[in-house]
C-alpha positions in Angstrom: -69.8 -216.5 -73.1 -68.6 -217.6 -70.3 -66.0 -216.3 -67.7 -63.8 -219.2 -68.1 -63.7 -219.2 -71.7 -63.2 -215.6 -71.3 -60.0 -216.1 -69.5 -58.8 -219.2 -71.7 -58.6 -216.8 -75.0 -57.0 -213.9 -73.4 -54.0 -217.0 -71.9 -53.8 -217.4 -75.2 -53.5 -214.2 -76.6 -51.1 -213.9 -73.9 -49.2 -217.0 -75.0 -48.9 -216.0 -78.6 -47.5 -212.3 -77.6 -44.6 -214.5 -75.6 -43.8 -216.4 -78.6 -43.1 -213.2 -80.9 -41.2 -212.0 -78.0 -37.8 -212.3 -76.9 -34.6 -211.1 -75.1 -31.8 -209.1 -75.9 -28.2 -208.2 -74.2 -28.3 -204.6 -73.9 -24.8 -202.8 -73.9 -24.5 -203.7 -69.8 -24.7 -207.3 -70.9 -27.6 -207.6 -69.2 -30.5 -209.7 -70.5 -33.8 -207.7 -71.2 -36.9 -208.6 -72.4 -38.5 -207.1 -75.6 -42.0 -207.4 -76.8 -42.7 -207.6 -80.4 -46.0 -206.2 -81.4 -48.0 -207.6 -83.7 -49.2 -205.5 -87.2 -53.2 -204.4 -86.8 -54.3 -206.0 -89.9 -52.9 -209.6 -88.9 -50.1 -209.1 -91.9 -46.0 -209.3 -92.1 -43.8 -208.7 -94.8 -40.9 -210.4 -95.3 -37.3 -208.5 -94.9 -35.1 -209.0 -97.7 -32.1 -208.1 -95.9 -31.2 -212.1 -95.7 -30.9 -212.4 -99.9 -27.8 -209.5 -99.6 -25.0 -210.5 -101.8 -21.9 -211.5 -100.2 -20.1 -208.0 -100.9 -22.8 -206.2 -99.6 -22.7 -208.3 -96.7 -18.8 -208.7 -96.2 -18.8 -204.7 -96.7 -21.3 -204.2 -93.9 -19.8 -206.8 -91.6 -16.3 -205.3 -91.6 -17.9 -202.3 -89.8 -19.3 -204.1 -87.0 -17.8 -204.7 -83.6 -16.5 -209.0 -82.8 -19.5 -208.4 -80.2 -21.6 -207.5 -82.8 -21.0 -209.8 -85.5 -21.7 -212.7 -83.5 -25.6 -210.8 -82.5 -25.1 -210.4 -86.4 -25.0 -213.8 -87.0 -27.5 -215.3 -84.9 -30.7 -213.6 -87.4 -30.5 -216.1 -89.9 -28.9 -218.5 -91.7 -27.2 -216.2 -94.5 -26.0 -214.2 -91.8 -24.6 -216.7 -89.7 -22.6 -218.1 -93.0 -21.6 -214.2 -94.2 -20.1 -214.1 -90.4 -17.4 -216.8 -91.5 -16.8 -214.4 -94.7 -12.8 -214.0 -95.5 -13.1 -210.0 -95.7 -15.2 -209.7 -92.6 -12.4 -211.2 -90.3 -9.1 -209.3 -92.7 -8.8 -207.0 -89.3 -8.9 -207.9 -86.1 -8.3 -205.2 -83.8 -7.2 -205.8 -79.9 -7.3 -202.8 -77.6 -7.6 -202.3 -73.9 -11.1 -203.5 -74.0 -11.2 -206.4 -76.5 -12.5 -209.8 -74.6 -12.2 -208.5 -71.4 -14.5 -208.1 -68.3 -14.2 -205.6 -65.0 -12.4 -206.7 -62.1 -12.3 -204.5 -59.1 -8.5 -204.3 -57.9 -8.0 -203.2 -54.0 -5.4 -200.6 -54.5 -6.9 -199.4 -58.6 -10.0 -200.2 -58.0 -11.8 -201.7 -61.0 -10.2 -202.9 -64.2 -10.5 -204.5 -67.1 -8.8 -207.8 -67.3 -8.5 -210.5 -70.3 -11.6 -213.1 -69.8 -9.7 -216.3 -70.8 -12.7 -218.4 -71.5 -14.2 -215.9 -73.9 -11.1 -215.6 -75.2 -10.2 -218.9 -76.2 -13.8 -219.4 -77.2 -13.3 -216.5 -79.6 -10.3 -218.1 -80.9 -11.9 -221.4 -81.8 -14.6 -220.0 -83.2 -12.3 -217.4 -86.0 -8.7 -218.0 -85.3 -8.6 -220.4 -88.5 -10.7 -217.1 -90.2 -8.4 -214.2 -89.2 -6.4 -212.4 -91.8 -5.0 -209.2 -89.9 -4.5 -208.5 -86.7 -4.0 -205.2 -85.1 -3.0 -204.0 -81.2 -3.9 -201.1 -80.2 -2.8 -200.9 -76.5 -3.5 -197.7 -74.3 -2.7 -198.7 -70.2 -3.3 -201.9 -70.2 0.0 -203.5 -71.7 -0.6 -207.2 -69.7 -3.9 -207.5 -71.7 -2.2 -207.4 -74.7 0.6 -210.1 -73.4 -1.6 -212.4 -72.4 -3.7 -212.3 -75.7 -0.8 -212.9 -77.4 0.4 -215.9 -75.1 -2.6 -217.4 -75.7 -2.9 -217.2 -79.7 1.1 -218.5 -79.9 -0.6 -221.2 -77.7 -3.8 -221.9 -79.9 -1.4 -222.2 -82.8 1.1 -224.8 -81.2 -2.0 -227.1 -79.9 -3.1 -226.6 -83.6 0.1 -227.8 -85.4 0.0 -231.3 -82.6 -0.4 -234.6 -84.4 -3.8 -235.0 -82.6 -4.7 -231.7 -82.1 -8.7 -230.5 -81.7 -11.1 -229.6 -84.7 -11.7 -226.4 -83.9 -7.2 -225.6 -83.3 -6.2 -227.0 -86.3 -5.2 -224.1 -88.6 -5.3 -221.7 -86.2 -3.7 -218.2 -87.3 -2.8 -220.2 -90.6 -4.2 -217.2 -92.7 -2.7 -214.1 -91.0 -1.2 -212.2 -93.4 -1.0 -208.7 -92.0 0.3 -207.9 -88.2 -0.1 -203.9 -86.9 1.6 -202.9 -83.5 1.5 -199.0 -82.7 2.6 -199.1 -79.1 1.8 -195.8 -77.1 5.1 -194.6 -75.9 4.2 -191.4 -74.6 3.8 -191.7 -70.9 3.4 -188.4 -69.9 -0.1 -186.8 -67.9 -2.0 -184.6 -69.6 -1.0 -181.7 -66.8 2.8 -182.9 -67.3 4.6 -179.3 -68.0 7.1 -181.6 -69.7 5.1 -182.5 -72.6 6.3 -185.8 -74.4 8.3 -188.5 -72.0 9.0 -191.5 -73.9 8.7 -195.0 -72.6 9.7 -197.9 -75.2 8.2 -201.2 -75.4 10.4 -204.6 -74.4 10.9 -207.3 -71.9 7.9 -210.0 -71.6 5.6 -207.7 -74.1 8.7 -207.6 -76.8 9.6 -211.7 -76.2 5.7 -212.8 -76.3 5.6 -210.8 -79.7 8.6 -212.6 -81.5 7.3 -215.7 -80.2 3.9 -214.8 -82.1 5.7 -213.5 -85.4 8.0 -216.8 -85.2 4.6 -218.9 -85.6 3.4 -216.3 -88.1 5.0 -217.9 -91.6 2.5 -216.3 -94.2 2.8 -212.6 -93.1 3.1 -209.9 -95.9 2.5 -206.9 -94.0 4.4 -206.0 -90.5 3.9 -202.8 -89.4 5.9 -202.2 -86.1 5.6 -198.4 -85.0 6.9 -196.3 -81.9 8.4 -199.0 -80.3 11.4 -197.1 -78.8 14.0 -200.0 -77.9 17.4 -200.2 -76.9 20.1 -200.5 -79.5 20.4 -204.5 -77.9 16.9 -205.1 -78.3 16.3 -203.0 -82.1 19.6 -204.8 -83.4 17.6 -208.5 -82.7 14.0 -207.1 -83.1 13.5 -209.2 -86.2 15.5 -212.4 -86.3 11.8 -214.7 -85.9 10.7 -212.1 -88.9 13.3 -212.9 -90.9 13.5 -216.8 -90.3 9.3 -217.7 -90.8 9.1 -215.3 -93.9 12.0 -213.6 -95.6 10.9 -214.0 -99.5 7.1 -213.6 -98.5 7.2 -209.9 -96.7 6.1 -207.0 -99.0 5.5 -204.5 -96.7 7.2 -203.3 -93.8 6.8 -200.3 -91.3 9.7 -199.2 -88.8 9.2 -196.3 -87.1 10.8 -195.4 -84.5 12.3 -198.2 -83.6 14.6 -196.7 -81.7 15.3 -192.8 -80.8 19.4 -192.7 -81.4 21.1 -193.9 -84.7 21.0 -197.6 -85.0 20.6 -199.3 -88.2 18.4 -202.2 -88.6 19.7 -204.2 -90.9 17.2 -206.4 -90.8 15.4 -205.1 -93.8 17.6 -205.6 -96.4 17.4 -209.0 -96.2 13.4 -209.1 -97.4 14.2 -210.0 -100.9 10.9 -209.4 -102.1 10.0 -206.5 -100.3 7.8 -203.9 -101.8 7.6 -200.8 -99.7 9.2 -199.8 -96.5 8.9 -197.2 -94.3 11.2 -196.4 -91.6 12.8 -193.4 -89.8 15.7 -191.7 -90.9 17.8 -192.4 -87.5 17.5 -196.4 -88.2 19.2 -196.4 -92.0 22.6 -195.6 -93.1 24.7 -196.3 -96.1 25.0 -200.3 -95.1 21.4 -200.6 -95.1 21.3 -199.1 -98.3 23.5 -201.2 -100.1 21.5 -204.3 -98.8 18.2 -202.8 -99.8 20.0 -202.4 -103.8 19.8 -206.2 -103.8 16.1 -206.1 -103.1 12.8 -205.4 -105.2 11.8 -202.6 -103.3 9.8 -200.3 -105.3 9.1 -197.8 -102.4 11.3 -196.4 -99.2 9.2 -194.2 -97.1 11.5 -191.9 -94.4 8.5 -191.2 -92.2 9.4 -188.6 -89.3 7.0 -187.8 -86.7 6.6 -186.1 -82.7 8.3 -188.5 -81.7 11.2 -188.4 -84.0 14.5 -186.5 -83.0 15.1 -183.4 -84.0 16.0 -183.1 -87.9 19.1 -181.4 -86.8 20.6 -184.5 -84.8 19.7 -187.0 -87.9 22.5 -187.3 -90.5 21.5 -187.9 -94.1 22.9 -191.0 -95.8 25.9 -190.8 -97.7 25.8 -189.6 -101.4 27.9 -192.3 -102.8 25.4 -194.9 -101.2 22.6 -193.2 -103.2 24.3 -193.0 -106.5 25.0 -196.6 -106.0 21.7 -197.7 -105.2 20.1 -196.0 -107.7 22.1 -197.6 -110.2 21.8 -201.1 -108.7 17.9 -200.4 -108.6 17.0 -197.4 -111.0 13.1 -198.5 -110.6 13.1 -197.0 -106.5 11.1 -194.3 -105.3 11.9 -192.3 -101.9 9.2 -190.7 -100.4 10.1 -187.8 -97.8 7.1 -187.2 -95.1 7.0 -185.5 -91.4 4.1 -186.3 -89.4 3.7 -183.6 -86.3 1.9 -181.0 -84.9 4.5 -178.6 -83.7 6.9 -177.4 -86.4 10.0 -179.4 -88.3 11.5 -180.0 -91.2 11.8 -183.5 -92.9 15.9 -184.7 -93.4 16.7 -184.2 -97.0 18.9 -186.7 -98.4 21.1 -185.1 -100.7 21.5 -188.0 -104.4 18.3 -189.5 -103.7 16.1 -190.3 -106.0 13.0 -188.5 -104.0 9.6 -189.1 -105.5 7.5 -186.5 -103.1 7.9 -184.6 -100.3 4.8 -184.4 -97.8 4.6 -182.8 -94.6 1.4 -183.4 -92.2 2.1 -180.3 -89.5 -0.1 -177.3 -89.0 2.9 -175.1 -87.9 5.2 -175.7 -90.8 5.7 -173.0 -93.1 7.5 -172.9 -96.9 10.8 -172.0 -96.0 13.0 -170.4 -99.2 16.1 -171.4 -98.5 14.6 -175.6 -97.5 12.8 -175.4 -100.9 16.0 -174.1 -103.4 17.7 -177.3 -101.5 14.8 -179.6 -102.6 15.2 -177.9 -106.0 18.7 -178.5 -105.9 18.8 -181.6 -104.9 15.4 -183.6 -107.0 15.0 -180.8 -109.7 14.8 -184.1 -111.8 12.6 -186.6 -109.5 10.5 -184.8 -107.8 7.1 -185.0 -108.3 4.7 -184.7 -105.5 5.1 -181.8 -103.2 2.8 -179.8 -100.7 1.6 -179.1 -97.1 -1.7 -181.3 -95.9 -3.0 -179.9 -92.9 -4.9 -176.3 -92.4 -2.3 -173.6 -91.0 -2.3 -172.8 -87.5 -0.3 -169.3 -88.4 -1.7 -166.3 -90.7 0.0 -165.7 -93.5 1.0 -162.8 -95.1 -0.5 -160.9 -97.7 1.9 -158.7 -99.3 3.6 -159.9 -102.3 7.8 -160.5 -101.5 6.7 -161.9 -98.5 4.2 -164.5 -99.8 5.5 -167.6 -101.5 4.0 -167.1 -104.9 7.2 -167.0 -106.0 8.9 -170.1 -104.5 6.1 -171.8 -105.7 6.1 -171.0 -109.8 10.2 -171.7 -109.3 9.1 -175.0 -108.3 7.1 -176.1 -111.0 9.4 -174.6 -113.3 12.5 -176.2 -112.1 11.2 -179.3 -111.4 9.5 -180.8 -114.8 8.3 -184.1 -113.6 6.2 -182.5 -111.0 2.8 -183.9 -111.6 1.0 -182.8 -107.9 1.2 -179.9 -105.9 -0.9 -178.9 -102.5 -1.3 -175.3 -101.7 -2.7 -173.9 -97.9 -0.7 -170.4 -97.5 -1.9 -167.7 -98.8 -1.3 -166.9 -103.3 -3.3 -165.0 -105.4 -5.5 -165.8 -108.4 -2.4 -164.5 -110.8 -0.3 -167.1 -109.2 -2.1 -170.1 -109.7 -2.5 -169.2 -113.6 1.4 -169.2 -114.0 1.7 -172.4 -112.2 -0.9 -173.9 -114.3 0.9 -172.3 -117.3 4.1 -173.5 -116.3 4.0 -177.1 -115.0 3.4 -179.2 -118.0 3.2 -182.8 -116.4 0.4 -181.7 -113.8 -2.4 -184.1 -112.6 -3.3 -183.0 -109.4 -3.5 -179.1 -108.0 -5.1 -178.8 -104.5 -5.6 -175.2 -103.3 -7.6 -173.7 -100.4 -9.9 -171.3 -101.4 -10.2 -169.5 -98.2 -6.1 -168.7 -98.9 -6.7 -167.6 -102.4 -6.7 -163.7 -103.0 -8.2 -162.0 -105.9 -5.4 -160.1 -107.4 -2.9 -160.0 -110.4 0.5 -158.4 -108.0 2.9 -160.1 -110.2 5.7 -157.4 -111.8 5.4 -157.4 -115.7 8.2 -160.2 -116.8 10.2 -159.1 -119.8 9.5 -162.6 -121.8 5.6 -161.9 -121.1 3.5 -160.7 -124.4 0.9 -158.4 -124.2 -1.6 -160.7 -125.0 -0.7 -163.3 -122.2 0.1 -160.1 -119.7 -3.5 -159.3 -120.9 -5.2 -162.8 -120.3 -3.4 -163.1 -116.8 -4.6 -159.7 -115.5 -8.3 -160.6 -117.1 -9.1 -164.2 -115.7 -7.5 -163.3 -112.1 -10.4 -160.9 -111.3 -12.7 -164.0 -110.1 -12.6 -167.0 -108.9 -14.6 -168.5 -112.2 -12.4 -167.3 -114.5 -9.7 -169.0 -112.6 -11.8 -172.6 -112.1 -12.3 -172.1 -116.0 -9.2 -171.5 -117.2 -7.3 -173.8 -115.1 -9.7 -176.7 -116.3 -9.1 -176.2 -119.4 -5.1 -176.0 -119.2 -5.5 -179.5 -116.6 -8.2 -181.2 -119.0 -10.6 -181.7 -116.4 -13.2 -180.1 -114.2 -11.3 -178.1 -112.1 -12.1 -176.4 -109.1 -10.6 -174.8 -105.4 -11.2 -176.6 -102.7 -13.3 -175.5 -99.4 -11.4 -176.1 -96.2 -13.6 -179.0 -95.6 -12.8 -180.7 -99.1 -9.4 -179.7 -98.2 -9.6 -181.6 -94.5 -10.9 -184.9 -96.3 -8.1 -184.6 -99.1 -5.4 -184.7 -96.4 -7.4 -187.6 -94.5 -7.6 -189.6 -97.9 -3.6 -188.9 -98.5 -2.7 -190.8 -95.3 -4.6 -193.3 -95.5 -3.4 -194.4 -98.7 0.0 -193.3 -97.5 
């Protein structure tokens, strides 16, 4: 054979290796080239990935990155149409990094800044797709503006007689808007801790402009904003004028630091659940919200919430009045922080649980004979979510066994209960014995001790004083006879279980 022919079928060996390869933007956004090899025995199976049901695919989707749903898309044609999916694109989340590219800056040297092209590109492409959007800002506040300036704009080019085919229904499906703003400014070597900056000027006026435009939302979740009693008492007048009878839920938290009503959200008439700090309702806003269809008022308190003490609880005729004008709504009671507090107890209402999400909160006697006192006949979730950060004691009058087996006693429509101090085995057998509406019982098994310390009641029999002392020597006989008093499979939970039932309890909260 000859030389030339020689080199002739190694250029096309060569040739057919460069088809099967390729390039491919690497996390740099640089362009690199891959080689793909080829199997030894000539053969290639087919993937099935591209016959995925359109679940499967919307499910996987929703995980992936805007960057990497569009790489997603590109593989084949089932891809490319799962990319235009409606679940895929229900959230769209903007942060400090979201379409942006690095500019260097002489005095901060380099930064991320908005990348208008891609962005409008971006917005052409799925603005007509969206369904939620959600900011998360960190530092860089002017990204966030200018995203928002331009999607007000991409909507008003959409709605113009002869507007372009890829503007026209822009932002038409939003449903759902989610705003945490990051008002704590301080350094992490700040001796000071918290220092509070709210929200307002250009950011504040481009975001009513955008919720003017927004006439199908449902969901508004507005949360740390911190504004001036002139700027919370107008926050949402565009809300209230694009979509009064379509809202159904609504988040306000700490929309302002002092007391100032928003009355605002009484005048959602089909409002389903609203959440909103304690310092931003009184007996005005109450009245309004009897005149609704709420179902569900949250009174969420977290770090950066005042001080329970400087709060004042809504008056008792105001609760007796709503409840009559709308017997069917539940309050929910919940703190949120990671140094210790108490949540603002509302004395009338018609409180449906009280949660608290601190590490340093303990079960105070004299807090939870209020709660008795005050929703011994609504009350029906109650408990502590994250692990301690304090040891608890182990003797018996100083442990809340007791406080806890009042609890269930007193209050009959209790149905769940979460438990991280320290009980014993006895304990947990009374309260099962005693709550008779109970679903859920969530204990720690780390805080558990083995050990029947309960003094001999006068009402107890010797048969049940036997059966208590029997089944609290172990931990089985405890999973056993619990189960059987529930009517499930019953069993403590490790403090890993216990971590993911908190996780799964604010989500859905």
């Amino acid at each position: 054979m000859s030389e030339m022919s020689v080199a002739a079928r190694k250029g096309s060996a060569q040739l057919d290796v460069m088809q099967k390869a390729g390039w491919k933007i690497d996390e740099n956004e640089k362009a690199c080239y891959i080689d793909v090899d080829e199997d030894n025995d000539g053969t290639t199976e087919e993937s099935k990935w591209c016959i995925l049901p359109d679940l499967i695919l919307e499910e996987i989707f929703t995980y992936l990155s805007p960057k990497e749903r569009y790489y997603a898309g590109l593989v084949c044609r089932q891809w490319h149409r799962a990319f235009y999916l409606p679940t895929v694109w229900n959230n769209f989340v903007v942060d400090d990094r979201t379409l942006t590219r690095p500019k260097y800056n002489y005095y901060s040297g380099w930064q991320y800044c908005l990348d208008h092209m891609r962005t409008q590109n971006c917005l052409s492409r799925i603005g007509r797709h969206l369904r939620g959007i959600e900011f998360r800002p960190w530092h860089s506040f002017n990204n966030i503006f200018q995203f928002m300036t331009m999607l007000t704009w991409s909507m008003d080019k959409g709605k113009e007689l002869n507007a372009e085919p890829q503007l026209v229904g822009m932002g038409s499906r939003i449903r759902s808007l989610v705003y945490h703003f990051p008002c704590n400014m301080s350094q992490p070597n700040d001796p000071e801790g918290i220092k509070l900056f709210g929200t307002g000027g250009q950011l504040l006026r481009g975001l009513k402009e955008l919720l003017l435009r927004l006439t199908e939302l449902h969901t508004l979740k507005l949360v740390d904003f911190v504004l001036e009693r002139f700027e919370a008492n107008h926050l949402l007048d565009e809300v209230v004028c694009s979509c009064c009878t379509k809202m159904r839920v609504l988040n306000l938290v700490n929309v302002t630091t002092t007391h100032c009503p928003i009355m605002h959200v009484g005048l959602f008439l089909n409002l389903q659940v609203l959440t909103i700090s304690p310092q931003n309702i009184d007996d005005d806003v109450l009245s309004l919200l009897a005149d609704t269809k709420l179902r569900h008022l949250y009174l969420l308190q977290n770090c950066y919430t005042p001080n329970h003490l400087t709060i004042s609880a809504c008056g008792v005729k105001a609760w007796r009045s709503l409840k009559k004008t709308n017997p069917r709504m539940r309050v929910h009671l919940r703190l949120e922080n990671l140094v210790d507090g108490e949540v603002v107890l509302q004395p009338e209402a018609p409180v449906h649980s009280i949660t608290y999400w601190t590490p340093q909160t303990r079960v105070r006697a004299d807090l939870l004979v209020r709660m008795i006192d005050h929703y011994k006949n609504t009350l029906a979730v109650y408990g502590h979510e994250l692990l301690p950060r304090f040891s608890s004691p182990k003797p018996f009058n100083s442990r809340i066994d007791s406080l806890l087996v009042l609890i269930c006693r007193q209050c009959f429509n209790l149905d769940t209960l979460t438990v991280r101090e320290k009980v014993s085995t006895a304990t947990l057998l009374l309260i099962a014995r005693t709550a008779k509406n109970f679903r859920h019982l969530n204990v720690r098994r780390f805080a558990v001790i083995l050990r029947c310390d309960w003094p001999r009641h006068p009402e107890w029999s010797n048969e049940f004083h036997a059966w208590l002392r029997r089944n609290s020597r172990s931990y089985e006989a405890v999973e056993r006879e619990i189960s059987l008093i529930l009517g499930y499979k019953w069993q403590l939970l490790s403090d890993r279980d216990f971590k993911q039932l908190t996780v799964n309890a604010k989500s859905g909260a």
